[in-house]
C-alpha positions, 0 to 999 in steps of 0.5 A: 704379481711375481711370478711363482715358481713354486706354484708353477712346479707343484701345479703341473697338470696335463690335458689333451692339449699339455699331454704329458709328453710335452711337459703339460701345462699348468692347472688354474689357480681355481683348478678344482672348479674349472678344471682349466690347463694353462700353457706353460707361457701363460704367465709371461702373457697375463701374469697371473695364474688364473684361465680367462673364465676365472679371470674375468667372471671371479678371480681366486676362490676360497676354499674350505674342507668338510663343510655342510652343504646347504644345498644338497647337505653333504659335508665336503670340500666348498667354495666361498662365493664372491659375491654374497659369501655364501659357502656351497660344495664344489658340485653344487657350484659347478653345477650352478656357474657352469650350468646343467651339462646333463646328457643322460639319456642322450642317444647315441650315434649308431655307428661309433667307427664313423663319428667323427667323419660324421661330425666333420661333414653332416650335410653329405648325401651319402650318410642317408644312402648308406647308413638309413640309421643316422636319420633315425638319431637325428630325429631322436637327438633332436627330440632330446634336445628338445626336450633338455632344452624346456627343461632347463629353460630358466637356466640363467637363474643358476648363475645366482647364488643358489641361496640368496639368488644375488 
């Protein structure tokens, strides 16, 4: 593959890692699925235009506009699927490659302005002293994750297609 200049500057995306202060990077070649950023050296390294999941798990898709979906039947941009040809909306696939990333009903922590000191150190003492609410999110949190967690136990079915389950 020769590098493209073209696809190079009409793809410039940014990201919290290519903000656009630094010039960004630049989007997949699957970019609406994956919603990947490479770095602007990317190609150099690969010589392609495609993140490491697209690399290894399919290469580039084909895409299609106003097409029905068989799955949830509205009519929008889709997506061809490599290995059965069978065509789904983007949403439907995402949610089916990448997985059910459902977080309603998540708790929430209860006290935003320290997250991420707490993220960063869980085990210290002082956050069962000081902040009695944290013990209280944790058993809820896990609760939760509990229960997404039978919910969604057959995920590795969704990898498949959703209609031929190849």
């Amino acid at each position: 593959m020769v590098r493209d200049l073209d696809y190079e500057t009409n793809n410039i995306g940014y990201s919290y890692q290519y903000p656009e202060e630094t010039g960004g990077g630049i989007k997949c070649k699957n970019y609406e699925l994956c919603e990947s950023i490479l770095p602007i050296w990317w190609y150099d390294c690969k010589g392609c235009y495609l993140c490491i999941n697209c690399l290894m798990l399919s290469g580039i898709f084909e895409m299609f506009d106003n097409v029905e979906c068989p799955i949830c039947l509205d009519v929008k941009r889709s997506v061809k699927l490599k290995h059965c040809q069978h065509t789904i909306c983007i949403d439907c696939y995402k949610r089916c490659h990448y997985g059910l990333a459902d977080r309603t009903n998540e708790p929430n922590f209860p006290y935003p302005d320290i997250e991420d000191e707490y993220d960063n150190d869980t085990e210290n003492p002082k956050w069962g002293d000081e902040y009695p609410l944290i013990k209280i999110y944790n058993d809820e949190w896990n609760r939760w994750y509990d229960e997404k967690d039978v919910k969604y136990e057959n995920e590795g079915n969704l990898r498949k297609c959703p209609i031929c389950r190849v």
